[in-house]
C-alpha positions as CSV (number, residue, x, y, z in Angstrom):
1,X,-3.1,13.4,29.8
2,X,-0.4,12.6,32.2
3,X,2.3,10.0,31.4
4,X,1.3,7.5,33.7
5,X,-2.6,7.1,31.8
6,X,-0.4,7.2,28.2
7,X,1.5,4.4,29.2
8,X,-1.6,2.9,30.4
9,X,-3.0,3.2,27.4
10,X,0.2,2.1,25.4
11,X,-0.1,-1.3,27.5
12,X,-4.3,-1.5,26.9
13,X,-2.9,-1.3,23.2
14,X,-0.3,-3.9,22.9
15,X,-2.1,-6.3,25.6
16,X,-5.2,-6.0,22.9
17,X,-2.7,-7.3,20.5
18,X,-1.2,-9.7,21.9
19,X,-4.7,-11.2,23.4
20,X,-6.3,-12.1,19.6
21,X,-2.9,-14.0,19.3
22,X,-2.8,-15.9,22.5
23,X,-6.8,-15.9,23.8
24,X,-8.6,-16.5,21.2
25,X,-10.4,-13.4,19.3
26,X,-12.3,-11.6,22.3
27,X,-12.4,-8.5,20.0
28,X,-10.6,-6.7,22.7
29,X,-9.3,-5.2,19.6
30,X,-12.4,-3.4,18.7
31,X,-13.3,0.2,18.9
32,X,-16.7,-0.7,20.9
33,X,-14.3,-1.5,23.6
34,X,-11.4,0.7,23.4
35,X,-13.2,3.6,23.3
36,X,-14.8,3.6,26.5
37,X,-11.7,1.8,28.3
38,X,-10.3,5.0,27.3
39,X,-12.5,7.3,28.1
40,X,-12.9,5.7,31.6
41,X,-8.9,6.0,32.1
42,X,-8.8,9.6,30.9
43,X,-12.0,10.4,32.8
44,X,-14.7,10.9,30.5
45,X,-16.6,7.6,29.6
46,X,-19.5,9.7,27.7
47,X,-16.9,11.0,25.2
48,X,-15.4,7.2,25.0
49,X,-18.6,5.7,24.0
50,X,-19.4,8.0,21.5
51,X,-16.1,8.0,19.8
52,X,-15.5,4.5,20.3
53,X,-19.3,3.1,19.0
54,X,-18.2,5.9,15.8
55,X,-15.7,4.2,15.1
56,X,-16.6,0.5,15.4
57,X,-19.2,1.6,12.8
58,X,-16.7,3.0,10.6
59,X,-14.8,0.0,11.0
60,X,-17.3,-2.9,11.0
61,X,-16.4,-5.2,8.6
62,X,-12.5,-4.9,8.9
63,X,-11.4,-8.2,9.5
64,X,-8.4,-9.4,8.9
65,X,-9.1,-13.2,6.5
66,X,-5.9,-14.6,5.0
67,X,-2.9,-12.5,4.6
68,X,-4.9,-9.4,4.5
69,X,-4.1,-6.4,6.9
70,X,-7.1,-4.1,8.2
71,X,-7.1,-1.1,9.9
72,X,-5.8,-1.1,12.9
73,X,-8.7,-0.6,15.2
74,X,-6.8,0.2,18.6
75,X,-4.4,2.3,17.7
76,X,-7.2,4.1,15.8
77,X,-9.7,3.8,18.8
78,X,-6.9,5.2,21.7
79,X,-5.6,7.6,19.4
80,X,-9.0,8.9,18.5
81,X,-10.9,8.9,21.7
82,X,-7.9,10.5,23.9
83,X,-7.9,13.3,21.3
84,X,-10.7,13.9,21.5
85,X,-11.2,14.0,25.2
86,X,-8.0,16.1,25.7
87,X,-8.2,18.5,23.0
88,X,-11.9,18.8,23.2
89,X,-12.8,17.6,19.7
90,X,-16.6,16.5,19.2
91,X,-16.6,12.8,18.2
92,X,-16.9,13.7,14.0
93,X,-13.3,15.7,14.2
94,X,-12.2,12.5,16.5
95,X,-12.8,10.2,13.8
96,X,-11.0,12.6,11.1
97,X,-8.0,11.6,13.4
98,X,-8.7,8.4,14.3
99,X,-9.2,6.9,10.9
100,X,-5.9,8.0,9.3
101,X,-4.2,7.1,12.6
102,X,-5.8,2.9,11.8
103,X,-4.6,3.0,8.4
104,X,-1.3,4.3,9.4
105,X,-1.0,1.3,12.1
106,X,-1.8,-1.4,9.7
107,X,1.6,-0.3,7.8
108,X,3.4,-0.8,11.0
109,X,1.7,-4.0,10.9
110,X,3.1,-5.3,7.3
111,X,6.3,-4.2,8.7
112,X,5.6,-6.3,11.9
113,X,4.4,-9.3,9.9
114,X,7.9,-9.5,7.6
115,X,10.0,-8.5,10.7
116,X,8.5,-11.6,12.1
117,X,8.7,-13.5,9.4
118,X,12.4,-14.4,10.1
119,X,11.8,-16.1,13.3
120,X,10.0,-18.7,11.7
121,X,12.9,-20.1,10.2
122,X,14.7,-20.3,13.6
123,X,11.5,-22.0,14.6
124,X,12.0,-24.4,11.8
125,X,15.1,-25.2,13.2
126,X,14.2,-25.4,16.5
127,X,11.5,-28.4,14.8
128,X,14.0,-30.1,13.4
129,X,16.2,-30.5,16.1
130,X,12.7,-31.4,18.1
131,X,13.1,-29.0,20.9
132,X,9.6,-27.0,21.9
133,X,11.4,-24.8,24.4
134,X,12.9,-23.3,21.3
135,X,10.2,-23.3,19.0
136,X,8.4,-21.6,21.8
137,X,11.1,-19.0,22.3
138,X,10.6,-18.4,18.3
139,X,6.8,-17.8,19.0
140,X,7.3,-15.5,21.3
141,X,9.9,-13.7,19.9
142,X,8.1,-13.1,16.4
143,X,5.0,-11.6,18.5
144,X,6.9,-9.0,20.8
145,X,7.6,-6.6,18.0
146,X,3.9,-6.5,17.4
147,X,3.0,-6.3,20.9
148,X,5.9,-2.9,21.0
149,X,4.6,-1.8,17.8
150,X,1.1,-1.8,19.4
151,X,2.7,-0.2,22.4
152,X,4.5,2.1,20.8
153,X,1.3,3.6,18.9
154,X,-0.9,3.9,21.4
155,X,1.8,6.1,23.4
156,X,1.6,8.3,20.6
């Protein structure tokens, strides 16, 4: 995998992030589509739709209601199917990576949720004083460490 595909990649990953929270939930998020998207950038599209529809029935009913945290299906889904292209792993050893790899993003995820946490009080702030440019700042702020989080793991 050369660097410019892993930082392709590491963009698919954080703009899938960042879509659910801006867009609407067009489950650019899910394996069923991350998979082949990576496949196709690495080359091998087969590979990506086995590994990615693997995965998405792995990780079905992961939904994330209230304050729970699921997997996190793209980091899960890159990391998975770009192993297993590059490394030449059939799509059963891709999911032994892949799995770990969505459960280990949804603890960078807590960690994303409290660091964001403390932008809502500047938000509040922002209220009171009625000023939207601010609140919007706060918004945006509070959802960039996600986004690199998201960025971040998918370079990996």
């Amino acid at each position: 995998m050369s660097v410019g595909q892993a930082l392709l990649l590491a963009f698919i990953a954080g703009f899938a992030y960042f879509s659910r929270r801006f867009m609407g939930d067009l489950f650019l998020e899910r394996a069923i589509v991350l998979g082949p998207v990576t496949g196709l950038i690495l080359g091998d599209l087969p590979t990506g739709l086995v590994v990615g529809a693997s995965l998405e029935l792995i990780f079905i009913g992961a939904a994330d209601i209230g304050g729970s945290v699921p997997p996190n299906l793209a980091i899960g889904s890159i990391l998975g199917t770009a192993l297993a292209i590059d490394s030449g792993l059939d799509p059963g050893q891709a999911l032994l990576v892949a799995v770990p790899a969505a459960l280990l993003g949804s603890f960078g995820e807590l960690l994303a949720k409290a660091v964001s946490s403390v932008f809502v009080t500047g938000a509040e702030r922002y209220a009171d004083r009625g000023s939207t440019r601010g609140i919007t700042a706060m918004l945006h702020l509070g959802n960039l460490e996600p986004v690199l989080k998201g960025d971040v793991g998918g370079l990996l």
